[in-house]
PAMITOR-89490 format. One record per residue (C-alpha): residue in one letter; residue number from 0; y, z, x. Coordinates in steps of 0.25 Angstrom, whole numbers. Layout:
N
- a,NUM,Y,Z,X;
...
***
This chain:
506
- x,0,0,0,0;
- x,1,13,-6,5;
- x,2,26,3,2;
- x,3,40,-7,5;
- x,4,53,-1,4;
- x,5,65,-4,-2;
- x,6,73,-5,10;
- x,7,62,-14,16;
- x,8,62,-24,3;
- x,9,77,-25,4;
- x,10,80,-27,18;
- x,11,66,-38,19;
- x,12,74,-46,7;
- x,13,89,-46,13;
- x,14,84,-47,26;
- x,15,75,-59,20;
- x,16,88,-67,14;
- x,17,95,-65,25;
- x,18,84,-71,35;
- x,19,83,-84,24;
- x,20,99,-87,23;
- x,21,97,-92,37;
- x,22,83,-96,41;
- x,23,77,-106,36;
- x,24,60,-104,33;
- x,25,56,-113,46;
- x,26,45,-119,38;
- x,27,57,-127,29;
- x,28,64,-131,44;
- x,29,54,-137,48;
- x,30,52,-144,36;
- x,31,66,-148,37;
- x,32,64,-154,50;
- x,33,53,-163,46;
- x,34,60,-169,37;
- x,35,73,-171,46;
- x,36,64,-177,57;
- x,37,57,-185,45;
- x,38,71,-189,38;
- x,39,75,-205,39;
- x,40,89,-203,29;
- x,41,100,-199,39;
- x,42,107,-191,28;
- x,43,95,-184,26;
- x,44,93,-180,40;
- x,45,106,-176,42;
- x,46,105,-166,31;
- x,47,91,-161,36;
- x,48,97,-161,51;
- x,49,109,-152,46;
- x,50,100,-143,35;
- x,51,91,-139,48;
- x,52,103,-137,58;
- x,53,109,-128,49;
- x,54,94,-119,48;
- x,55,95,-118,62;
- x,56,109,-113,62;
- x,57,108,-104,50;
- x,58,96,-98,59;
- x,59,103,-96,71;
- x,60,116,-90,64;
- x,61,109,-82,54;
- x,62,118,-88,43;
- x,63,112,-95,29;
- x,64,107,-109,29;
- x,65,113,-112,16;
- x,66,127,-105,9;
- x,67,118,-104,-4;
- x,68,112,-92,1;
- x,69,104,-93,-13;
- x,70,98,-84,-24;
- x,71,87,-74,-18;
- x,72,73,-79,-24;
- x,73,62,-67,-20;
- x,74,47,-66,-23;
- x,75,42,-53,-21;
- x,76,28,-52,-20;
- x,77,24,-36,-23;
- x,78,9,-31,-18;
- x,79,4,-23,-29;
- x,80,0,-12,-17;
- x,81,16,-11,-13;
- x,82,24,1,-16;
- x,83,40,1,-16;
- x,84,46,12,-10;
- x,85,61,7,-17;
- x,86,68,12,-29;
- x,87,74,-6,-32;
- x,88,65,-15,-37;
- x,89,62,-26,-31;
- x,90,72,-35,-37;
- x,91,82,-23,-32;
- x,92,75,-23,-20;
- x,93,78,-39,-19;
- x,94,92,-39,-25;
- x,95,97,-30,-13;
- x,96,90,-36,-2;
- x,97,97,-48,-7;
- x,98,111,-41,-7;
- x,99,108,-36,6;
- x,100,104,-50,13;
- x,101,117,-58,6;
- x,102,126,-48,11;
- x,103,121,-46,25;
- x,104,134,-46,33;
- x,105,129,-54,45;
- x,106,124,-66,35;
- x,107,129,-62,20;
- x,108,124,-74,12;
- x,109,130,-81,-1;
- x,110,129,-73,-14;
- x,111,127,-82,-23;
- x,112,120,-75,-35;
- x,113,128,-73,-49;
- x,114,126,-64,-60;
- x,115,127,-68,-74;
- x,116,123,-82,-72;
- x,117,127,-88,-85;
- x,118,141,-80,-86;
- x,119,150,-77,-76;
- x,120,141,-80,-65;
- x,121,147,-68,-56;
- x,122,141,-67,-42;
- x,123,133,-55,-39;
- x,124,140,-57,-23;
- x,125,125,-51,-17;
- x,126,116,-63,-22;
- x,127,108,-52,-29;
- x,128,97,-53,-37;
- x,129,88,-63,-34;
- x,130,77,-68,-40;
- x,131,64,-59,-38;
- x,132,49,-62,-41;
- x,133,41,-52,-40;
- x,134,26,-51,-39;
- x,135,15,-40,-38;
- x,136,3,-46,-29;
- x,137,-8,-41,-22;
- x,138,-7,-32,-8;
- x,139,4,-22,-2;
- x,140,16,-30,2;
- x,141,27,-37,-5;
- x,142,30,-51,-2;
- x,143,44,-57,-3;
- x,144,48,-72,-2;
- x,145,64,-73,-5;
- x,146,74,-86,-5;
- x,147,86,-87,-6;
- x,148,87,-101,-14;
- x,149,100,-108,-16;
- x,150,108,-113,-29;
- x,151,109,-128,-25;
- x,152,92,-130,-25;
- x,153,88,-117,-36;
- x,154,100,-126,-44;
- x,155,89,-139,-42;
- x,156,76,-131,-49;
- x,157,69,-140,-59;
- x,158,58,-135,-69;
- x,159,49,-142,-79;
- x,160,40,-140,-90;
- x,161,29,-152,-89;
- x,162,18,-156,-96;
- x,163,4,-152,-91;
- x,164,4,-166,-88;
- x,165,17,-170,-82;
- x,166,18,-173,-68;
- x,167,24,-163,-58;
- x,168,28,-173,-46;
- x,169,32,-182,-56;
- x,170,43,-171,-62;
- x,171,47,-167,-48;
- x,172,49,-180,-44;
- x,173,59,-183,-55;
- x,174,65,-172,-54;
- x,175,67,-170,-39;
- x,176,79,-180,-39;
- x,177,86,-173,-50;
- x,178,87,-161,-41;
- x,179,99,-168,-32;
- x,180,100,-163,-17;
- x,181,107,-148,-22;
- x,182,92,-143,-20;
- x,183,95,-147,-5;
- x,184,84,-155,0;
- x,185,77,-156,9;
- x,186,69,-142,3;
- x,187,57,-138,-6;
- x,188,53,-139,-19;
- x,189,46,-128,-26;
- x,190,39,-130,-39;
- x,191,32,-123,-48;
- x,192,21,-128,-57;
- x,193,15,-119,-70;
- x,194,16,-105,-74;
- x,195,29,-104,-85;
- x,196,42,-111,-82;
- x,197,48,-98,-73;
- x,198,34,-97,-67;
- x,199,34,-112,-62;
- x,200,50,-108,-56;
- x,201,44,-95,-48;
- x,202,33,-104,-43;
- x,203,43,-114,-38;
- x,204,53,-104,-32;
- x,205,43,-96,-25;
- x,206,35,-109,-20;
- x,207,48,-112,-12;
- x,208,45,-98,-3;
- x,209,32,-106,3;
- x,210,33,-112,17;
- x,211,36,-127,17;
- x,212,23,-132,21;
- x,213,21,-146,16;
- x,214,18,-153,29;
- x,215,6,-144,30;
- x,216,0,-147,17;
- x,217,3,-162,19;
- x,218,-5,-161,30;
- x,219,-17,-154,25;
- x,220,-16,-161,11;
- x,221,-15,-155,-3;
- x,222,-27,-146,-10;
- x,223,-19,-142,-21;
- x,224,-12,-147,-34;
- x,225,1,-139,-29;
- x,226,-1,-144,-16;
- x,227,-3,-160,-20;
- x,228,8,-158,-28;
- x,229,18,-153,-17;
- x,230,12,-165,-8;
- x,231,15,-176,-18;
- x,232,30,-169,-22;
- x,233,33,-167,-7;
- x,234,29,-183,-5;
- x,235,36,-187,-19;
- x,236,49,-181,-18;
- x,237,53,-185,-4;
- x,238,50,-199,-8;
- x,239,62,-197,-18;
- x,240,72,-199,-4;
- x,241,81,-187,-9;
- x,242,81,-181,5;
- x,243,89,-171,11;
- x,244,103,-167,2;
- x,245,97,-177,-6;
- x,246,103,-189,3;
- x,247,91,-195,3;
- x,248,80,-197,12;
- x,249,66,-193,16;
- x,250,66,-178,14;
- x,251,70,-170,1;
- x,252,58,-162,-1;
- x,253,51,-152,13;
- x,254,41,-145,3;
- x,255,35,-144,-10;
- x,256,33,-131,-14;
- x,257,22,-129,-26;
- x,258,18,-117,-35;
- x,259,11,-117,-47;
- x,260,5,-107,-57;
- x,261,-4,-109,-71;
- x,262,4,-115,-83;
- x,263,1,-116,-97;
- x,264,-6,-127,-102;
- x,265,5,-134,-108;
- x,266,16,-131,-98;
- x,267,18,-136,-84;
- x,268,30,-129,-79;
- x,269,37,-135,-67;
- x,270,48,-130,-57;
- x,271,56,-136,-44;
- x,272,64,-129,-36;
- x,273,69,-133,-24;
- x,274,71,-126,-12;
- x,275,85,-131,-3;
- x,276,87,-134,12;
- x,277,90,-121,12;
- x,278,77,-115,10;
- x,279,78,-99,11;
- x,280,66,-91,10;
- x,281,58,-80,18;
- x,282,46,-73,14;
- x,283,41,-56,18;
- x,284,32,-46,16;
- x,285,35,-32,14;
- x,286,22,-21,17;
- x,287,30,-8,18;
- x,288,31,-8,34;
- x,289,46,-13,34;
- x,290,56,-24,30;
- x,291,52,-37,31;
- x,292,51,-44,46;
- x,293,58,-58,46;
- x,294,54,-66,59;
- x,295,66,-75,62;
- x,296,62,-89,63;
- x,297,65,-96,78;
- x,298,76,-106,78;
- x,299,68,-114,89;
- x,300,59,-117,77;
- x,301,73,-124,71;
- x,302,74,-140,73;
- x,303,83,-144,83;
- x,304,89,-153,73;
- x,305,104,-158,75;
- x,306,114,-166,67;
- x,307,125,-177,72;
- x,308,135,-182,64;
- x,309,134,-198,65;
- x,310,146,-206,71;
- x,311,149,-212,58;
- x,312,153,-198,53;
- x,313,165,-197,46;
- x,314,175,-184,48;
- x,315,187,-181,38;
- x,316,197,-173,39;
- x,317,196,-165,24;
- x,318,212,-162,26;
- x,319,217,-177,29;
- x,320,206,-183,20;
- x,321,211,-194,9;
- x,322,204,-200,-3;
- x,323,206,-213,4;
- x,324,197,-209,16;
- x,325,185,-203,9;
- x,326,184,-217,-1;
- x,327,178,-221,13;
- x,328,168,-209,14;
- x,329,154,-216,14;
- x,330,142,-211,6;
- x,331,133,-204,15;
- x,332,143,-202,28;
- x,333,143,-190,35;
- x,334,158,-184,34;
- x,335,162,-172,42;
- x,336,174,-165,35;
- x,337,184,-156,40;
- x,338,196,-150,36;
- x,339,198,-140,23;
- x,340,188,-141,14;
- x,341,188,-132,0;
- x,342,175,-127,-6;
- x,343,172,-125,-21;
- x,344,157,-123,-28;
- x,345,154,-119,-43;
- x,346,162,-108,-48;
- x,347,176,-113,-41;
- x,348,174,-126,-48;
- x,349,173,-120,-60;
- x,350,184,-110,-59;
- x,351,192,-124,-53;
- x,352,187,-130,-65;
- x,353,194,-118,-74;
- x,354,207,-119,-68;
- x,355,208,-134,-70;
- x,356,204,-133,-83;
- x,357,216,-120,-85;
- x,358,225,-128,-79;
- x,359,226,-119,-67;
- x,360,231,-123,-54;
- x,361,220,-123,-42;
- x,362,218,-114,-32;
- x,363,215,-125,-21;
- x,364,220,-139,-20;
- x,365,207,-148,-20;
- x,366,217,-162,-21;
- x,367,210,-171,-10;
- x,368,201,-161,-5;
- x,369,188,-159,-2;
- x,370,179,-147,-8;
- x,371,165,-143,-4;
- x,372,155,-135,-13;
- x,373,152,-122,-4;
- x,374,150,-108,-8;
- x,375,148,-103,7;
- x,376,142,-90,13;
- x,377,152,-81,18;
- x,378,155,-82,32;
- x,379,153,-73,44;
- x,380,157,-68,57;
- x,381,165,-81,62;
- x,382,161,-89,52;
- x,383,171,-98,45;
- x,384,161,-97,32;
- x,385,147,-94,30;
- x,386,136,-106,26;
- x,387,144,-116,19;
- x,388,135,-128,14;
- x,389,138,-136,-1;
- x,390,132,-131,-13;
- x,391,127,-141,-25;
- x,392,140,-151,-27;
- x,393,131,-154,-40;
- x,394,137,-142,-47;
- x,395,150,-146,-45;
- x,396,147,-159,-52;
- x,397,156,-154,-63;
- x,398,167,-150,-58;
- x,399,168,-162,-48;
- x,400,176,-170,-57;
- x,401,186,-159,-60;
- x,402,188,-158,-44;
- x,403,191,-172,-42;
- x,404,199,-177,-53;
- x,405,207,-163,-56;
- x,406,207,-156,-43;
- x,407,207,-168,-35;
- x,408,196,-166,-25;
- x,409,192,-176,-15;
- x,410,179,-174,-11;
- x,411,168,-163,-11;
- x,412,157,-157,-2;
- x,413,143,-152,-8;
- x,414,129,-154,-6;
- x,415,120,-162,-15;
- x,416,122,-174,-26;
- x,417,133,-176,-37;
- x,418,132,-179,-51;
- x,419,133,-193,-54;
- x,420,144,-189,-63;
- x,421,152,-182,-50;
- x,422,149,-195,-44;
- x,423,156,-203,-51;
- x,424,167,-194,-50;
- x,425,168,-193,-36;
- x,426,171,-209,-36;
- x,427,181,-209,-49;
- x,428,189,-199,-39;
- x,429,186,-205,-27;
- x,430,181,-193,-21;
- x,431,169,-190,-11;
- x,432,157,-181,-12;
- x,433,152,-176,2;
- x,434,138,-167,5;
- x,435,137,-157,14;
- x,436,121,-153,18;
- x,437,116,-142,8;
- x,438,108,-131,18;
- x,439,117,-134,30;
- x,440,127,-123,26;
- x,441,127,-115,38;
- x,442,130,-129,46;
- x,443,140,-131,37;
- x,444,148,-119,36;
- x,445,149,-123,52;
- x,446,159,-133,49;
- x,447,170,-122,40;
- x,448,180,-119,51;
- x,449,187,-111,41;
- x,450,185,-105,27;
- x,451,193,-99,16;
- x,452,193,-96,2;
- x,453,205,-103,-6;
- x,454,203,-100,-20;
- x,455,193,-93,-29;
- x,456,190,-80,-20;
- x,457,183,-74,-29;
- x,458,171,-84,-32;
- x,459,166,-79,-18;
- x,460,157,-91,-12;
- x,461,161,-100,-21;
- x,462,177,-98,-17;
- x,463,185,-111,-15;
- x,464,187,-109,0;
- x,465,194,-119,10;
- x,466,186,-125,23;
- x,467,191,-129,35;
- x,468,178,-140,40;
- x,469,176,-146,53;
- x,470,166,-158,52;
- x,471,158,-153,39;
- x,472,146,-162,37;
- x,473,144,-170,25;
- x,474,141,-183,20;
- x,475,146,-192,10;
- x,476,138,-189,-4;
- x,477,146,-197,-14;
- x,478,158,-207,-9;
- x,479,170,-209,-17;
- x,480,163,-223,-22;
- x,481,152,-214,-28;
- x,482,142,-217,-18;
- x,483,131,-206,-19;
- x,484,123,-201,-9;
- x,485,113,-191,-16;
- x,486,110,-205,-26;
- x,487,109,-215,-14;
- x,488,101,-207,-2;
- x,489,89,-203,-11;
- x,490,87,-217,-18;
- x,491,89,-223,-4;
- x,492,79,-215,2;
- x,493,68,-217,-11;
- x,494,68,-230,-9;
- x,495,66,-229,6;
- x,496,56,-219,5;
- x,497,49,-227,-5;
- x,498,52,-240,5;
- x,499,45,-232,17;
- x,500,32,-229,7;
- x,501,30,-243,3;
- x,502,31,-245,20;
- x,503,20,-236,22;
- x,504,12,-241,8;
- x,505,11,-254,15;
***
């Protein structure tokens, strides 16, 4: 009989969050570099190659891998022999370890959790609670596997209710591309099969805590339905040519995760969820000897990857910047921004949306500039600001026209695809869409020089700050003709992908 103390639990979960914000499982690095090594779409492989460089130096600077620090996710598996010697359950338990590891001073990670979800939406500033699971199992020591999963790919979960004779590939298949690129792929998809329809979304979320390990089943081959399912979705889905930041190419997929449990039979319950570029996860077992023992992973087992800028890159200077010069921008270039750059994400489009609507003058003057979608970490020590990559442009789909016809906006900064609605706005008002690599935050936030809140204070991360760039990468999604990358890399890439089969078929 095992005895695990409160203090134990707690400090083995904060110290568990804090050890995910900035490693990456090696098993998914690896992963990543096969399909860098593998990738034939330039975009692609520049996203790939600045994904895995940020790893690396989210590693060596203990520092998160993505701003979206995310929502704690915690399965607490409880051997029936195991006594508590705590006077919190374990959601209590849980919930303070998570206070504990967002607010550690040498790392404090994003809060981004909110409390009355369909009102006021307040946030609760120590990401607490999180999401627990807990099971009683056989033995005498409690098992945890905890993530912390971001908004941009929980956002993308898919479930369905087949019939017992529909097809599961099929559905995945044609539903895959609905998702857009705000899942951040390359990453996983979990999915769970049977059971009720909260049963089949367990199974999926926990599926995504198994090591990625499709290589290895490749190579011995498939002996189970699960496993011939994964096989043939892992095959199927990169053949769609979505690829990394959905740009297309030859990678959107690293694994296919797969649970299932017994259904009734008349249902077949099935849900997708997709696990991002920044895949965050860490699993421990207690057995009353101690906290747990978290072995840091060795940064020679890091890729040596590095990432050029090619000579036809373009570099603007966001304070000089005219209409004029980015009706030249081209689809698909690689532009390096300095200058001032404002930021703005969900609730200050709203609350700017408000004041339009009141007739209220505006706190910041966005005529002719540019605004990137960033809710950042808070920074540290000498730090300019913490982790600073994009967040879903999608859900500022709403507000986009709004930005450019009342406010005046010129351009904006984001990760994955637009609306075809938002599209067509971007060429009435001859405006530009640019994306910024989703899981490359800590890279990112490399190139803010300086960093200050210029309105809306109290939103927290989601302030309107002002900063000052020095060679920001990012690429030319939509042009001010309309010209959209996120529709033209993945359709280009099918087709090639479906060309090189043929090839090999004949």
């Amino acid at each position: 009989m095992s005895i695990i103390k409160k203090q134990d639990f707690i400090d083995s979960v904060a110290d568990a969050l804090q050890y995910i914000s900035y490693y990456h499982p090696l098993d998914f690095v690896q992963a990543l570099e096969k399909a860098y090594n593998k990738e034939q779409s330039q975009a692609a492989k520049d996203a790939i190659a600045q994904i895995l460089i940020n790893s690396r130096m989210s590693a060596e600077g203990h520092r998160p891998i993505c701003q979206d620090t995310g929502i704690v996710t915690c399965f607490v598996k409880i051997g029936m022999q195991v006594q508590w010697d705590t006077d919190m359950t374990v959601q209590e338990m849980v919930d303070e370890g998570v206070r504990r590891g967002y607010g550690h001073p040498d790392n404090p990670l994003r809060a981004s959790i909110v409390a009355d979800p369909a009102g006021r939406r307040i946030n609760t500033k120590d990401n607490a609670p999180a999401v627990v699971h807990i099971d009683m199992v056989a033995g005498n020591e409690v098992e945890v596997a905890i993530a912390a999963k971001g908004g941009g790919s929980e956002n993308k979960s898919k479930m369905v209710m087949l019939n017992p004779s529909d097809d599961i590939v099929e559905w995945v298949l044609k539903t895959l591309p609905t998702m857009g690129a705000g899942w951040c792929p390359p990453g996983m998809l979990g999915i769970g099969i049977g059971g009720t329809a909260e049963k089949a979304a367990v199974l999926a979320k926990e599926s995504l805590m198994d090591p990625v390990d499709i290589h290895d089943l490749i190579e011995r081959g498939a002996e189970t339905t699960e496993e011939k399912l994964r096989l043939e979705i892992f095959e199927k889905a990169n053949k769609l040519g979505i690829g990394a930041q959905g740009l297309g190419g030859l990678t959107t997929v690293v694994d296919i995760k797969i649970k299932s449990a017994p259904t009734h039979a008349a249902s077949k319950p099935v849900v997708m969820i997709p696990n991002c570029a920044a895949t965050r996860h860490v699993h421990f077992h207690l057995d009353g000897s101690g906290p747990a023992e978290l072995t840091p992973p060795r940064l020679e087992d890091w890729p040596e990857v590095t990432w050029e800028v090619g000579e036809n890159v373009r570099r603007v200077n966001l304070d000089t910047v005219t209409r004029t010069d980015i009706a030249e921008w081209k689809m698909g270039e690689t532009v390096l921004l300095s200058g001032k750059l404002l930021t703005g994400r969900d609730a200050a489009h709203k609350r700017i949306q408000e004041m339009l609507n009141n007739g209220e003058a505006l706190p910041v003057d966005f005529k002719d500039r540019f605004i990137y979608y960033v809710g950042p970490v808070d920074a540290i020590g000498n730090e300019a600001v913490g982790p600073a990559g994009p967040t879903t442009s999608t859900r500022m789909d709403k507000f986009t026209d709004m930005m450019l016809e009342q406010a005046g906006l010129m351009g904006m900064v984001g990760k994955a695809e637009r609306g075809p609605a938002t599209v067509d706005s971007i060429q009435k008002h001859k405006a530009v869409y640019l994306m910024a690599v989703g899981g490359a935050a800590y890279l990112v936030a490399k190139a803010v020089k300086k960093a200050r809140v210029v309105a809306f204070e109290d939103l927290g991360m989601e302030a309107i700050y002002e900063f000052d760039v020095e060679d920001m990468p990012v690429t030319v999604a939509v042009d001010s003709e309309g010209n959209n990358a996120h529709v033209a890399g993945p359709a280009i890439w099918k087709a090639r992908i479906e060309e090189l089969d043929a090839r090999m078929k004949v």
